[in-house]
C-alpha positions in Angstrom: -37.3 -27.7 -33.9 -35.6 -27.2 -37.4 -33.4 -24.2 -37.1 -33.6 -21.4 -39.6 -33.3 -22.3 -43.3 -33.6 -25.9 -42.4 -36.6 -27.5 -44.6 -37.7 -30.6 -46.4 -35.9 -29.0 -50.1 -32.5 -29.0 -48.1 -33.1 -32.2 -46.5 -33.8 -34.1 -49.7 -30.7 -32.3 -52.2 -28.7 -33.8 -49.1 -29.9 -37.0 -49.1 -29.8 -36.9 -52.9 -26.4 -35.7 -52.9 -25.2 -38.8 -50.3 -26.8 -41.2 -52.7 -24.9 -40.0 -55.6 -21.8 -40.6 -54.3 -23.1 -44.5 -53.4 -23.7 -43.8 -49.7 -27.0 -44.7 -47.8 -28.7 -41.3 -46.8 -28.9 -41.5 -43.0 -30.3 -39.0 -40.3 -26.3 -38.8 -39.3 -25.0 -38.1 -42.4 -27.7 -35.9 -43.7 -27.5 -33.9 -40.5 -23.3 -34.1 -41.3 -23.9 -33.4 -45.1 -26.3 -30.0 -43.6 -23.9 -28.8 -40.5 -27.1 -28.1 -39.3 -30.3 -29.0 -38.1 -31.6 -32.1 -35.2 -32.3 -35.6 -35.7 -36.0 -34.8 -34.7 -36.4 -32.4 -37.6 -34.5 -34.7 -39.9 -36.0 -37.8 -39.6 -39.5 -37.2 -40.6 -38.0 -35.0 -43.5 -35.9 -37.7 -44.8 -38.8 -40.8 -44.6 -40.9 -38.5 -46.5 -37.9 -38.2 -48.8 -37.1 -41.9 -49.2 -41.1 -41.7 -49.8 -41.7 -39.6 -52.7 -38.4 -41.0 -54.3 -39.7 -44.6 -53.7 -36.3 -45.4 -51.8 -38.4 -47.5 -49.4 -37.0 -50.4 -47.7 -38.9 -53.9 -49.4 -37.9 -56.2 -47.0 -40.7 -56.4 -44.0 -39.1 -59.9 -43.0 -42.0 -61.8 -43.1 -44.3 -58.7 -41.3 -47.7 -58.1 -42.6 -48.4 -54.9 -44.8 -51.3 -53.7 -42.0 -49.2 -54.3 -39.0 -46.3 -52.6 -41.1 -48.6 -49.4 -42.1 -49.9 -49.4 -38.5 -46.1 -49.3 -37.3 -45.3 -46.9 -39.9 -48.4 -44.6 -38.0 -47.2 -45.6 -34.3 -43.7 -43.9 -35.4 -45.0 -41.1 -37.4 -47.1 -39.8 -33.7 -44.1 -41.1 -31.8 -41.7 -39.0 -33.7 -44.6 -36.0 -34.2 -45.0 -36.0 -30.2 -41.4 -35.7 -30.2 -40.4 -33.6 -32.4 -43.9 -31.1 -30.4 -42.7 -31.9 -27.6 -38.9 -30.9 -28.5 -40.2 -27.6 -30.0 -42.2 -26.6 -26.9 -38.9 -27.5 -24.7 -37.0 -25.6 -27.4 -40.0 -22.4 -27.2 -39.7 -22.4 -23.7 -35.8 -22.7 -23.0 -35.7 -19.8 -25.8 -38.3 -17.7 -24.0 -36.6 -18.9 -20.2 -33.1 -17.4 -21.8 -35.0 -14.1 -23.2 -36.4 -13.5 -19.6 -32.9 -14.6 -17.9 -31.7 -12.0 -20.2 -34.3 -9.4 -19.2 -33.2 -9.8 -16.0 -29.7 -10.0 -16.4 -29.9 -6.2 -17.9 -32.4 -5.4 -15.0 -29.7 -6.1 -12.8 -26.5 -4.9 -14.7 -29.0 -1.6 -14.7 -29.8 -1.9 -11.4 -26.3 -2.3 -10.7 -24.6 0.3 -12.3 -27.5 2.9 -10.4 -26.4 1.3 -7.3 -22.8 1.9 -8.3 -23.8 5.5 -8.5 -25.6 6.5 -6.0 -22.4 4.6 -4.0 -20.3 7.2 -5.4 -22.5 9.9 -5.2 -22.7 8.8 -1.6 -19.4 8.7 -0.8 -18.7 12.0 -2.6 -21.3 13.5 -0.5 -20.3 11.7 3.0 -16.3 13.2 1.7 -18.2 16.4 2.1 -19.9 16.4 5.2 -16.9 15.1 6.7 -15.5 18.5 5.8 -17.8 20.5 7.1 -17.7 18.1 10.1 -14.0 19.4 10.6 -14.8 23.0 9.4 -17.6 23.1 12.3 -15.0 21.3 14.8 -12.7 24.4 14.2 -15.2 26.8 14.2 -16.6 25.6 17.7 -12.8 25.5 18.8 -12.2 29.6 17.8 -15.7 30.3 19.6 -14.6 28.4 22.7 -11.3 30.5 22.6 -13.3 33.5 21.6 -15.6 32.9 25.1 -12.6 32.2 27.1 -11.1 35.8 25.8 -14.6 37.3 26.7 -14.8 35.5 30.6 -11.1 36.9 31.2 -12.6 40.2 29.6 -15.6 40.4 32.4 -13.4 39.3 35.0 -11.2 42.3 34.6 -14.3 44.5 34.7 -15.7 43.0 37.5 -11.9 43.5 39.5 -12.3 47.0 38.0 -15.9 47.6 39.6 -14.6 46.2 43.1 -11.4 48.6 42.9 -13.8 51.5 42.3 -16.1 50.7 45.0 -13.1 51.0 47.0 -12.4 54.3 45.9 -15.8 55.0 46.0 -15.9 54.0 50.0 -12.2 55.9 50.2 -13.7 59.1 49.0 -17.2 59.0 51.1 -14.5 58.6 53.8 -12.8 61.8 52.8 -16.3 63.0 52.2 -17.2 62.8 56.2 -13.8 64.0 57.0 -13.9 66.9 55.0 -17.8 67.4 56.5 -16.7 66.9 60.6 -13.7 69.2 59.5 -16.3 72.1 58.6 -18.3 71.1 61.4 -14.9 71.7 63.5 -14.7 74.9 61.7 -18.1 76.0 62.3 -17.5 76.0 66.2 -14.3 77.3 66.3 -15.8 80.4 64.2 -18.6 80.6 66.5 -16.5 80.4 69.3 -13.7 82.8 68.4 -17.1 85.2 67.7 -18.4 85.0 70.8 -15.0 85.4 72.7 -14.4 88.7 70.1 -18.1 90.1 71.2 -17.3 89.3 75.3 -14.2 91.0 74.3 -15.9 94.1 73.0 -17.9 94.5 75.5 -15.6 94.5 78.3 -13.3 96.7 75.8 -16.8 99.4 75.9 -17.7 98.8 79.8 -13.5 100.2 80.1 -14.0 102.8 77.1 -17.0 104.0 79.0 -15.7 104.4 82.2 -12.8 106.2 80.3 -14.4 107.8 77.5 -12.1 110.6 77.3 -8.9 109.2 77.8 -9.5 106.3 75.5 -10.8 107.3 72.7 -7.9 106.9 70.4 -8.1 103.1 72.3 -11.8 103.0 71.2 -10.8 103.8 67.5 -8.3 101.2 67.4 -10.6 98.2 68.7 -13.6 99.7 66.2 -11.3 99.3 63.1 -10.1 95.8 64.9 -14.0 95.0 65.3 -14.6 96.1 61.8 -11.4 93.9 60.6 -13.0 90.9 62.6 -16.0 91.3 61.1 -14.6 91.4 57.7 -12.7 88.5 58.6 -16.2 86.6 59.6 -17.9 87.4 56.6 -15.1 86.1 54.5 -14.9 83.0 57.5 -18.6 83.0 56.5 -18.3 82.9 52.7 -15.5 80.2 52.3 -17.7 78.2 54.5 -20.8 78.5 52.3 -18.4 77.7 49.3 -17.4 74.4 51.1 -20.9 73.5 52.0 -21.4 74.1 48.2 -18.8 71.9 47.2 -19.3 69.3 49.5 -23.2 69.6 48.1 -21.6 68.8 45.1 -19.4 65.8 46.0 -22.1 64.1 47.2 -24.5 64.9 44.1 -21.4 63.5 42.4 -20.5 60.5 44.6 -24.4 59.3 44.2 -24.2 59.7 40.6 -21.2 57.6 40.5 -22.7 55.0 42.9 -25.7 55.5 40.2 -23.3 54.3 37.6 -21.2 51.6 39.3 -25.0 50.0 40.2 -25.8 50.2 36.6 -22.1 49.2 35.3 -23.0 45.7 38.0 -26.2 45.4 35.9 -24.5 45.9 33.0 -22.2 42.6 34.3 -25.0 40.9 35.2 -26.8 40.7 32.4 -23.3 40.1 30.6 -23.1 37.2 33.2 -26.1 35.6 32.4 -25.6 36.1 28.4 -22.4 34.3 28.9 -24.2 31.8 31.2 -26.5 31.2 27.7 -23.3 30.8 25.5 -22.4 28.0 27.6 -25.4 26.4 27.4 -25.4 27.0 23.7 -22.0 25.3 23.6 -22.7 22.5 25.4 -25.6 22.2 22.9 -23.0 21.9 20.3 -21.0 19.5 22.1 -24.1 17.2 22.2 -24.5 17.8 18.1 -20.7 17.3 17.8 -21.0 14.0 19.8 -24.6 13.1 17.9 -22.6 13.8 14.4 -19.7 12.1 15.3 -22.0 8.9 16.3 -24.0 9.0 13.3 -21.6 8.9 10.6 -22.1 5.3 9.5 -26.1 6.3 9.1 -25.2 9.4 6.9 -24.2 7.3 4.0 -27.5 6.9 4.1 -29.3 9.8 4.9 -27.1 12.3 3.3 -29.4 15.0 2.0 -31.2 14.8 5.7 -27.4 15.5 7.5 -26.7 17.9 5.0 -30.0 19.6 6.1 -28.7 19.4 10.3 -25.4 20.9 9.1 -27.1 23.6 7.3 -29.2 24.7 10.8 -26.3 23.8 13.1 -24.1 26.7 10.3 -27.0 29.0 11.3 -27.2 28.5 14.6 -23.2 29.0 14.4 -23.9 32.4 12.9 -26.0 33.3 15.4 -24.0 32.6 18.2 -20.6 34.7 17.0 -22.9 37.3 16.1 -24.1 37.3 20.0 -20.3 37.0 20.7 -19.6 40.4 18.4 -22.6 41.8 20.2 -20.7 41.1 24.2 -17.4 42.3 22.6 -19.3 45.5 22.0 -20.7 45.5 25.6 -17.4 44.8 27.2 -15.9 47.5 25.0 -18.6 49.8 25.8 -18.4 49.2 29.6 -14.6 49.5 29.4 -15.2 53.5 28.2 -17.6 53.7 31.1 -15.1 53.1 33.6 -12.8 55.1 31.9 -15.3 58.1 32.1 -15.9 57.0 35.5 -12.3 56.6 36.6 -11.9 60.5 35.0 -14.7 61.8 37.0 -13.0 60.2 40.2 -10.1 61.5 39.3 -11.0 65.0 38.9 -13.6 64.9 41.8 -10.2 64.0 43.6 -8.1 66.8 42.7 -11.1 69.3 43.0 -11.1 68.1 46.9 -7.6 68.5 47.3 -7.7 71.9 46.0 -10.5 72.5 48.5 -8.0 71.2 51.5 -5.4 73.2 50.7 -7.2 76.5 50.3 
C-alpha cells in the first residue's frame, strides 16, 4: 500500500524527471527519485506511466500480440493480487500494532494502579505494624498493671488473716473477761452470804445481850449498812460489765460481719482477676494470631485495620476494669483501716474495763 501522498501524478513527474536526465525510469529509481513509497505501489503506477506516454517497450522477440496482451493481463491480476494482498497484510499489521498498543497502555495503566495500591499497601502495613508495637506495649503496662493489683490483693488477704487473728485473740479476752465476772459473781455471793451468817450470829449474841451490847449492835448496823452499800455498788459495776461485755460481743459480731464481707469482697476481686487473666491470655492468642498473619495483611489491610480497631476497644475495656479493681482494692484498704480503728478502740475500751 502507497503511503500518504504517494499517487500516480508523483510517480510519473519522477519517472519524467529520470528520463530527462537520459536514465531509464525503473521501479528502483523511481522509488529512489520518491524516498518513498513500495515496489507494489510503484510498479502498476509507472506501466501505466510508460502507457499513456507511449514509452512501451517494441520488441516482443518474436511473441505474438494476443499471447503478449494476455501476459500483459496475467501480470496486471498478479501484481493487483499482490499489491490486495500487501494492503490487507499492511491493514492488519497496522490494526495488530494499534491493539498491541491498546494493550500496552492497558498494562502500563494497569501497572502504575498496581504500583499504587503496592505503596498504599505498604504505607498501610508500616502502620499496622505500629499499632502492632503500640498494642505490644500496651499489653506489657496491663500485665505490670495486674501484677501490681495480685501483690495488692495478696496484702489484703494477709491483712484479713492477721485480723482474724486478732479477732480470735479478742473473743479469747472476751471469755476471759466473761469467766472473770462469772468468778466475781460467786465470790460476791459468797462474801454475802458469809456477811448475813455473820449477822445473824452477831443478833443471836446482841440478843442474848441486848443491853450490854447495844453500842456493839450500832457498830455492826452501820457495818451492815456499809456492806450493803458496798453490794449495791458490787452490784452496779457488775451490771456495767455485763453491759459492756453486751457490747463487745455486739461489736465483735459486727466485725466478724465485716471481715465475712471484706472475704467476699476478695473473692469476687479473686474471680475478676481470674477473668483478666483469661482476657490476657485472649490477647496473647490475638498477639500470636497478628504476629502470624502479617504476610496476609498486605493483603487484607482494611480487614486488620478493622481487628485492631476491636482488639483497641477491647483494650479500653479491660484498663477500665483494671481502674475499676484499683478502686476496690483502695476501697477495701479504708475498710480495714476503719476496721483496724474499731479493734483498736474496742481494745483500749477493755483495758480500761480491767483496770477499773
Amino acid at each position: 500500500m502507497a503511503r500518504s501522498g504517494v499517487g500516480y501524478f508523483d510517480i510519473a513527474q519522477a519517472a519524467t524527471t529520470i528520463k530527462e536526465r537520459g536514465e531509464e525510469p525503473t521501479v528502483d529509481r523511481v522509488r529512489a527519485e520518491l524516498g518513498t513509497g513500495s515496489k507494489s505501489t510503484i510498479a502498476p503506477l509507472l506501466k501505466r506511466w510508460r502507457t499513456e506516454a507511449g514509452d512501451v517497450q517494441t520488441d516482443t522477440h518474436g511473441l505474438p500480440k494476443d499471447l503478449l496482451d494476455a501476459l500483459k493481463a496475467l501480470h496486471d491480476r498478479v501484481q493487483e493480487d499482490a499489491e490486495r494482498k500487501v494492503t490487507q497484510a499492511q491493514s492488519e499489521a497496522a490494526a495488530a500494532v494499534d491493539v498491541l498498543r491498546e494493550e500496552q497502555a492497558q498494562l502500563r495503566a494497569v501497572l502504575a494502579e498496581r504500583n499504587a495500591n503496592l505503596d498504599d499497601l505498604e504505607q498501610k502495613l508500616q502502620v499496622s505494624r505500629s499499632e502492632t508495637v503500640a498494642l505490644e506495649k500496651n499489653f506489657a503496662d496491663s500485665v505490670a498493671h495486674l501484677a501490681k493489683c495480685e501483690f495488692q490483693r495478696d496484702e489484703a488477704a494477709n491483712r484479713i488473716i492477721e485480723l482474724k487473728s486478732a479477732l480470735e485473740e479478742l473473743k479469747q479476752e472476751n471469755r476471759d473477761v466473761r469467766e472473770h465476772f462469772e468468778f466475781f459473781q460467786q465470790r460476791t455471793a459468797d462474801d454475802r452470804q458469809q456477811e448475813r451468817d455473820q449477822f445473824r450470829q452477831a443478833n443471836m449474841q446482841l440478843a442474848a445481850q441486848v443491853s450490854s451490847q447495844t453500842e456493839q449492835n450500832r457498830v455492826l448496823n452501820q457495818r451492815l449498812a456499809e456492806r450493803e452499800k458496798l453490794i449495791e455498788e458490787l452490784q452496779a459495776r457488775n451490771a456495767g460489765l455485763e453491759s459492756a461485755r453486751q457490747q463487745a460481743e455486739y461489736s465483735i459480731s459486727h466485725k466478724e460481719a465485716e471481715i465475712q464481707s471484706l472475704s467476699q469482697k476478695v473473692a469476687i476481686q479473686q474471680e475478676q482477676l481470674t477473668d483478666k487473666d483469661t482476657a490476657i491470655s485472649g490477647m496473647q492468642e490475638r498477639l500470636a494470631s497478628l504476629a502470624s498473619d502479617n504476610a496476609a495483611r498486605q493483603r487484607e489491610v482494611e480487614l486488620q485495620r478493622a481487628a485492631y480497631v476491636r482488639l483497641e476497644n477491647e483494650q479500653n475495656a479491660l484498663a477500665a476494669r483494671f481502674s475499676t479493681a484499683n478502686e476496690e482494692n483502695r476501697q477495701i484498704l479504708q475498710d480495714r483501716a476503719q476496721l483496724q480503728g474499731r479493734l483498736n478502740q474496742l481494745e483500749r475500751s477493755l483495758a480500761r474495763t480491767e483496770i477499773a
